[in-house]
N, C-alpha and C positions, 0 to 999 in steps of 0.2 A: 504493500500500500504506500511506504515511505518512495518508493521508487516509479511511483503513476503518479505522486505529488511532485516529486522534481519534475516526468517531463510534462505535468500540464503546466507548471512554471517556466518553464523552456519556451514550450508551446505558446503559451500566451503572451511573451515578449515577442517573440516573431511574428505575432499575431497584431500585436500596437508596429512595430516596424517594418511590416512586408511592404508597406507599400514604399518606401526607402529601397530597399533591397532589392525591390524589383525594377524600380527607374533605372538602376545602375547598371543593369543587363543589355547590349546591345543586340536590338533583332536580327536576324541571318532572315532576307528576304529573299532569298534565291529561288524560292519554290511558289512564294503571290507577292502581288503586291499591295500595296498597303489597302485597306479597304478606300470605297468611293468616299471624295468628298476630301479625303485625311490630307492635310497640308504639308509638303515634303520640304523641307530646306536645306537638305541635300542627299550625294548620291555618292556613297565609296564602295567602288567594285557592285556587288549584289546586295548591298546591304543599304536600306532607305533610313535616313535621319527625318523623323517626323517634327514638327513642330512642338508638338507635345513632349518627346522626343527631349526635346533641346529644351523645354518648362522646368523640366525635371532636372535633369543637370545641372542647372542654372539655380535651381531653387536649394538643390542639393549645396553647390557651391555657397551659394549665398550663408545659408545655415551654419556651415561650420566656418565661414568668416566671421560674423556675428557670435561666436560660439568662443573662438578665438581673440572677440574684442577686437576686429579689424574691419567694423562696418562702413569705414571708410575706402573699401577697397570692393566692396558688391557689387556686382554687374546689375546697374538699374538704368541703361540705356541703349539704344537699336543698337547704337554704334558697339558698344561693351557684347551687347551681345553680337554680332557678327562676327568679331575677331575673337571671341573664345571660341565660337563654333570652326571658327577656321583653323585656329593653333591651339586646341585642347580636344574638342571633341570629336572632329573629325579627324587627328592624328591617334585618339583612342580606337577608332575604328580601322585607321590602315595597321595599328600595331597587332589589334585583333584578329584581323583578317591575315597575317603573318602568321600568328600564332598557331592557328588552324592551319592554313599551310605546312606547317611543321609537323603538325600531329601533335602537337604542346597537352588539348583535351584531352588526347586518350595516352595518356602517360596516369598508371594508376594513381598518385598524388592527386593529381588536378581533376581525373574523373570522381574520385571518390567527395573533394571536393563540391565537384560539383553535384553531385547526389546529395551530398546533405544542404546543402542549398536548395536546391529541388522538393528533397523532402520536409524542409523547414518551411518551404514556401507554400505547399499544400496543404501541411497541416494547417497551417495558420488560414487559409483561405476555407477549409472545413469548420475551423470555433469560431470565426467568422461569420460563415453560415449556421451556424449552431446557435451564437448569440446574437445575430443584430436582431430577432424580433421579439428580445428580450424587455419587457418595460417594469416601472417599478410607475405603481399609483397612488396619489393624493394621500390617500386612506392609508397605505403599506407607511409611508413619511410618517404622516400622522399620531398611527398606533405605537409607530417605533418611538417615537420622541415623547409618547405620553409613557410608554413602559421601562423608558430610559431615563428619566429626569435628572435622577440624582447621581446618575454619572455626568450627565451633560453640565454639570454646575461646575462652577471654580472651586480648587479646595480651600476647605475651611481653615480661617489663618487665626492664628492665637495669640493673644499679647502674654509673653509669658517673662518671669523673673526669677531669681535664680538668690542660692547662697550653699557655698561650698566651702567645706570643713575638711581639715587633715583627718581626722580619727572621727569616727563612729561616737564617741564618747562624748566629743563637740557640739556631734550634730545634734544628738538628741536635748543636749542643755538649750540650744536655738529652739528646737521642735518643741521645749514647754515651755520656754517664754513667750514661744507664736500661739500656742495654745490657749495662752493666758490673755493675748491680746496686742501683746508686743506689735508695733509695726513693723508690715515685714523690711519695706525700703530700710528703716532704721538698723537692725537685725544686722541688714545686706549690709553696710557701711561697717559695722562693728565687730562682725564677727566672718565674713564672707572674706575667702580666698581669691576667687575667683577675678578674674580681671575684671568684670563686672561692677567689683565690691565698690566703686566711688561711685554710682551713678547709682546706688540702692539697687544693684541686683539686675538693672533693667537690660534683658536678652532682645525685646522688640519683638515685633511679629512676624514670625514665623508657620510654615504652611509644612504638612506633612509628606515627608520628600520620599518617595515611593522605592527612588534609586536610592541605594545605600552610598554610592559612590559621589552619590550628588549633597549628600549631607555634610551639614557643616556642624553638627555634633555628636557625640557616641548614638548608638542604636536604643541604647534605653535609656535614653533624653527622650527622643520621639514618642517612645512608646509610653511614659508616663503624661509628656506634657499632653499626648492627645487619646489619654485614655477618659471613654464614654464616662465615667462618674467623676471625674475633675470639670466640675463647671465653673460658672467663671467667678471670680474670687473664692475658691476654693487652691488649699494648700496641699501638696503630697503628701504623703509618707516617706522617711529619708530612703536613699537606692544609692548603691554604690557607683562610681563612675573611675573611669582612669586615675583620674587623679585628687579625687578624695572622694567623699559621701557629701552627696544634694537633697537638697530639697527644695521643689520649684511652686512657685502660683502661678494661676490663672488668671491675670490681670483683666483681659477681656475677649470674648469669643466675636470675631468677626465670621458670622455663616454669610453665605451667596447664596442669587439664585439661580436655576438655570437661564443658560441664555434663551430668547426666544428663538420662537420656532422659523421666525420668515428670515435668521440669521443662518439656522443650522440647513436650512429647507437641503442647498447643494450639495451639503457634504454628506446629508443622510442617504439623501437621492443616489450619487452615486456608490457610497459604500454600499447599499442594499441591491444597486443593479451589478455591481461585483458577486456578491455573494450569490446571486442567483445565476449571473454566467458560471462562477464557478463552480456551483450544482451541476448545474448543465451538463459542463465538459464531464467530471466527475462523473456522470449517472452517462456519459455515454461511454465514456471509456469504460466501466466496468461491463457496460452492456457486452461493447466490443472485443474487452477481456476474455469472458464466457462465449464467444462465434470461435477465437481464435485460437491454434494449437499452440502454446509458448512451451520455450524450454529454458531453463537458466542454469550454466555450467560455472555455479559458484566458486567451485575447486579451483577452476582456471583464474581465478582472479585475487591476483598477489597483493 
C-alpha cells in the first residue's frame, strides 16, 4: 500500500506538469501534416514548427527567466520572438533531426528514457481524466468549516509569569507565601532566579508551540502553562525544570475565534477537491490492482 502511495504521488506531479513536459517535445511530421487551419512558422526537414508550437517555448522560456529573476530578458516582442525561433528553436530541431539520424533514440539509455517519459505522460493524462469532473459543493465547504471550527481558530495565547528557585525547599517557602496572598510580581523580584526576576516574573504571551523545536522553553513549561485547569489568575503547582523548580501564573487567557468562513471559503475548496481526487486515483488503482497479474522480486532489491 506504502508503495501505490508513492506512485500516485509521482503520478500526480506529472499530472500538475505534463503539460510542461509535453510542449518541450518536438513533433516528427513526416507521416501528416499538421491539421487544417494550424498556423506553421516554420519548416526543418519533415518536421513543422507550429505557432503554438513556438507559444510554448516561448512561455517555457519566459518562466524560468522570471524564475531566475531575469524578467528583464523575456521575449515579449515579434521581433524577440523571431530570432529565438531562428537561433534557438529551430536549431533545436536541426540538432534533433541529427540525432535521429544517428540512431541516438534507440540506444537503450535514451529509449528507456524515453519510455518513462511516455509512461509518465499517460499516466498523468489518465488522473486527468479521472479527476477533472471532480467538484466539491457549497454545502461539502460549509459542513466542513462548521465540523472544523476549533481547528480553524488561532491558538490560544496566555499571558503567563514565572518564579524560579534553586532547590525544591525554596520553592515551596514562595508557594505559601503565594498561598497566603503574597503578590506574585513581588514574590518574582524577591525570590525569583530567573532572568525574568526584575520585571516580576513577566514571560509575556505566549501560544502553545506544537513543534518542540520551535519552543523557546522546556517541554513542561508548555505543558503546565496551558494545562485545561490553570485559568486565568490561577497559580501552578511547583515542577521541576533544567534549571531549578517553577512555579508559573496565568496572568491572562487571550482565546480567538475562528476565522470566517468567506476567508477560508478557497483553501477548504481546494483541500476537499484534493482529497476527493485522491480517493479517486486510490479507488482506481486498487480496482486496477485486483484486473492485474503483479509480481515483486523483493530479494533482488539490495
Amino acid at each position: 500500500m506504502k508503495n501505490i502511495k508513492y506512485l500516485l504521488a509521482a503520478a500526480f506531479f506529472f499530472f500538475v506538469f505534463a503539460g510542461c513536459m509535453k510542449a518541450q517535445e518536438p513533433k516528427e511530421s513526416s507521416q501528416s501534416l499538421p491539421a487544417k487551419g494550424t498556423v506553421i512558422v516554420a519548416k526543418v526537414g519533415n518536421f513543422y514548427i507550429t505557432a503554438d508550437d513556438l507559444k510554448k517555448e516561448i512561455d517555457n522560456y519566459n518562466a524560468l527567466i522570471s524564475a531566475q529573476g531575469m524578467s528583464k530578458n523575456k521575449i515579449d516582442s515579434r521581433d524577440k520572438k523571431v530570432t529565438y525561433l531562428k537561433d534557438d528553436v529551430v536549431r533545436k530541431y536541426i540538432l534533433y533531426k541529427e540525432a535521429l539520424a544517428r540512431g541516438l533514440d534507440k540506444k537503450d539509455d535514451i529509449a528507456r528514457a524515453l519510455q518513462d517519459t511516455k509512461i509518465s505522460l499517460l499516466v498523468a493524462a489518465l488522473l486527468r481524466d479521472e479527476t477533472q469532473k471532480i467538484e466539491v459543493g457549497s454545502k461539502e465547504i460549509e459542513d466542513f468549516y462548521s465540523q472544523n471550527k476549533d481547528m480553524l481558530r488561532d491558538p490560544e495565547q496566555r499571558q503567563i509569569a514565572e518564579i524560579m528557585t534553586p532547590t525544591e525547599e525554596e520553592a515551596k517557602q514562595v508557594y505559601i507565601e503565594l498561598l497566603k496572598g503574597t503578590d506574585f510580581a513581588s514574590s518574582a523580584k524577591q525570590y525569583s532566579k530567573a532572568p525574568t526576576a526584575a520585571t516580576g516574573g513577566e514571560v509575556g504571551l505566549i501560544s502553545y508551540e506544537l513543534d518542540a523545536k520551535k519552543r523557546v522553553r522546556f517541554d513542561k513549561f508548555y505543558e503546565v502553562a496551558f494545562a485545561p485547569s490553570l485559568e486565568a489568575g490561577g497559580i501552578s503547582n511547583i515542577f521541576k525544570g533544567p534549571e531549578g523548580y517553577y512555579i508559573i501564573k496565568v496572568d491572562n487567557i487571550k482565546k480567538t475565534e475562528p476565522r470566517p468562513l468567506n476567508e477560508l471559503w478557497d483553501n477548504i475548496k481546494n483541500y476537499l477537491l484534493f482529497e476527493k481526487q485522491q480517493k479517486a486515483i486510490a479507488e482506481l488503482a486498487n480496482k486496477l490492482s485486483g484486473e492485474t497479474k503483479i509480481e515483486i522480486y523483493e530479494g533482488k532489491i539490495e
